[in-house]
DRENLUMLUM-836580 format. One line per 10 residues: number of its first residue (from 1); for each residue z, x, y of C-alpha. Coordinates in steps of 0.001 Angstrom, whole numbers, plus 524288, in hexadecimal, padded with zeros to 5 digits. Layout:
NUM = Z/X/Y; ...
***
This chain:
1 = 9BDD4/45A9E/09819; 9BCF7/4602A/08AE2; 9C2CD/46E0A/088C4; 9B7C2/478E4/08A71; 9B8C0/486F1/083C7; 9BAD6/48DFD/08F65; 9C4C6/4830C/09366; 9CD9E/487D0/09FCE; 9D7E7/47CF2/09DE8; 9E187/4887F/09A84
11 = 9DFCB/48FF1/0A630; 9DF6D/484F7/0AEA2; 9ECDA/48068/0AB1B; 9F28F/48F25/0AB27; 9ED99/48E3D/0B90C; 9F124/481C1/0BD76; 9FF91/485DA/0B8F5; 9FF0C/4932E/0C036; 9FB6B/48AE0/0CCF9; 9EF13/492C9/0CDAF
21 = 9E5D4/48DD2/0D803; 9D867/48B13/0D20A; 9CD76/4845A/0D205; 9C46F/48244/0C58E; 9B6AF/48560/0C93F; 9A8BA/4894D/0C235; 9A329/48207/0B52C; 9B2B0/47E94/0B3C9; 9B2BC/47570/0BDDC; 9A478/470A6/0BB9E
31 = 9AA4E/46D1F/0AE36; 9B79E/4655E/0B355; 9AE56/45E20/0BD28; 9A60F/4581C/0B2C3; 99AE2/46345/0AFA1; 99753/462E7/0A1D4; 995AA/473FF/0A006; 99BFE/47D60/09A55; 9A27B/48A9A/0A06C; 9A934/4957C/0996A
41 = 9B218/49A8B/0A4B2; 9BB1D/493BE/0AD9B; 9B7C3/49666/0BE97; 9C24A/493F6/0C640; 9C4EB/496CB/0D54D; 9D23F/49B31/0D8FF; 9DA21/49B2A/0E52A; 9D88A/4AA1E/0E916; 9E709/4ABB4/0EBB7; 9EE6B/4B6A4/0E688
51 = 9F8B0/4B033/0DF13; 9F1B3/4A4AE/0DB72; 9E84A/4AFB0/0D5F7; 9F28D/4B7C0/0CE5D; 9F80E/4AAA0/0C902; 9EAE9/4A83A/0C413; 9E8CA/4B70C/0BD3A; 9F649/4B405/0B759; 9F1FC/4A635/0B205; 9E40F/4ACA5/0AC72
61 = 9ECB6/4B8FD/0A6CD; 9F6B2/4B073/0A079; 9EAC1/4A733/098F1; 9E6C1/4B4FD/094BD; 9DB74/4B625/09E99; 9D6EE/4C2D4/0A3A2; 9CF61/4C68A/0AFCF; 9C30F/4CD5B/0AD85; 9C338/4D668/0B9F3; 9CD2D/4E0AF/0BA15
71 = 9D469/4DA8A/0C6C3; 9DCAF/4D170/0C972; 9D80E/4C39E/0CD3E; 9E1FB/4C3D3/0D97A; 9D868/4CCA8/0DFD6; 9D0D8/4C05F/0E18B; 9DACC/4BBFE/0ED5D; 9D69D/4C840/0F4A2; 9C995/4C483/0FDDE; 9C4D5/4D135/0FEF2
81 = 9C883/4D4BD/0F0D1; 9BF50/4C885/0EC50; 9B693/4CB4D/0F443; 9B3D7/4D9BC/0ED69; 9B4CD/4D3D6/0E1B6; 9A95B/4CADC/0E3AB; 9A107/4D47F/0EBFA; 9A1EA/4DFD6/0E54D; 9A426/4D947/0D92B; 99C21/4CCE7/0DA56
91 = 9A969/4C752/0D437; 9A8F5/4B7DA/0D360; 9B1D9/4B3E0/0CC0A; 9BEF2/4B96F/0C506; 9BF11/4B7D9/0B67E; 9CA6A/4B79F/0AD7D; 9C60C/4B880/09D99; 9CEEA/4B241/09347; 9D3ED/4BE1C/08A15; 9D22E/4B542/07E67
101 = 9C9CD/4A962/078F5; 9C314/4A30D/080A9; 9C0EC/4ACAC/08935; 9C09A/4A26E/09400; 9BD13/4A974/0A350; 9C350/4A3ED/0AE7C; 9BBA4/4A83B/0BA2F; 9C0BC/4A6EB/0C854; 9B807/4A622/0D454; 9B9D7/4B1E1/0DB61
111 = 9B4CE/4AD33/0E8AE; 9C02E/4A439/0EF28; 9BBB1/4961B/0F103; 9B9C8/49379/0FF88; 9C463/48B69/100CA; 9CB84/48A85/0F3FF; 9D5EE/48460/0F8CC; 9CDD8/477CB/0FCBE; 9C714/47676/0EE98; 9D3AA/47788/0E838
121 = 9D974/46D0B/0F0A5; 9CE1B/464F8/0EC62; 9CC05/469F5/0DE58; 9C970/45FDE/0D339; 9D400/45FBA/0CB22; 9D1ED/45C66/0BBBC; 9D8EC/45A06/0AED6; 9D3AA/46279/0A3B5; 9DD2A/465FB/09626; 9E8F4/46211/09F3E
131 = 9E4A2/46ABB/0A8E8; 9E1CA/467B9/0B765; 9D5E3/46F5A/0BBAC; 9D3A9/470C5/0CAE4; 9C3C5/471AA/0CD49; 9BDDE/47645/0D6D2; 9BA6D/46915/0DEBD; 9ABF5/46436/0DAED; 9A31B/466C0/0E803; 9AA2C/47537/0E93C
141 = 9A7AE/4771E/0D9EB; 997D5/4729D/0DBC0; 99777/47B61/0E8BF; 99DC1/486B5/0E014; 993AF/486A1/0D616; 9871A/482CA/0DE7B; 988F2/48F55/0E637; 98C28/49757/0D865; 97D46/4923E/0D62B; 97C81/49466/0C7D4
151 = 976EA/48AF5/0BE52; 9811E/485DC/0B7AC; 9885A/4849E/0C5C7; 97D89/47F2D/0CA7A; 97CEA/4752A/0BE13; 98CCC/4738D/0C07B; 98984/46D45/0CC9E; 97EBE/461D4/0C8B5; 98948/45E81/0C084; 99438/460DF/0CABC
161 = 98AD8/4571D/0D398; 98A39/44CE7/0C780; 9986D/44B54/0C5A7; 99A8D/44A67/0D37A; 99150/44030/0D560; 996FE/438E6/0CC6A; 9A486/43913/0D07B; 99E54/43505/0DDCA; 998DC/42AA5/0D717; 9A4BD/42526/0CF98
171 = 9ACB2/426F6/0DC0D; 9A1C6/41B2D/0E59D; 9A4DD/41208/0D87B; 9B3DF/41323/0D98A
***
């Protein structure tokens, strides 16, 4: 895959080397499974616990990455905490800004997975600039963005279908 503006190869690695629990998610992870599109902020889901959470705030501080709420992101390993924040709120996601050029956003999906632990035992795991990049496994990724129900979700998907077709289909001829 070619390097993109917004490219999160960077933060990916800073991650990966923190041991930070992740899962790449969003037009991100359209992109690494084969959707020709374009997206100028990197989604990721994280495991919700508090120290893989502070590990990650330290990772995004250190690239020079700041949140854009005034609180900390470990407030995300708090249920009830999460659950004001996207109730009273409507908070979906947690966004860290770059401080500098780009300007790249990293946004994390405030609502826990339903079983994160499962998809990250079965993530997809990728090569990009030297980097391995865990995705969000394929079905959970088109399930993700069907029931987000916007267009270009909606157009992620078709494509989604395509390239999974296709692997079926290369897979009977082996």
């Amino acid at each position: 895959m070619k390097r993109f503006p917004h490219d999160p190869a960077d933060i990916l690695d800073a991650l990966n080397r923190a041991h930070v629990r992740y899962l790449v998610v969003g037009g991100v992870a359209a992109i690494f499974h084969g959707v020709p599109r374009t997206t100028f902020d990197t989604d990721l889901a994280v495991d919700l616990d508090f120290e893989n959470l502070k590990e990650f705030e330290r990772v995004m501080n250190r690239l020079g990455f700041s949140a854009k709420t005034p609180v900390s992101i470990t407030g995300l390993a708090d249920p009830h905490l999460r659950q004001q924040w996207t109730q009273q709120k409507n908070m979906k996601v947690f966004s860290f800004a770059e401080n500098r050029k780009p300007f790249r956003l990293v946004d994390i999906m405030v609502r826990p997975l339903k079983d994160f632990e499962h998809l990250y035992q079965h993530r997809k795991v990728v090569q990009h600039q030297g980097v391995r990049v865990p995705l969000m496994p394929l079905s959970a990724l088109m399930a993700m963005k069907r029931s987000a129900g916007r267009i270009q979700d909606l157009q992620d998907v078709e494509y989604l279908e395509l390239i999974q077709e296709k692997t079926r289909q290369r897979r009977v001829r082996s």
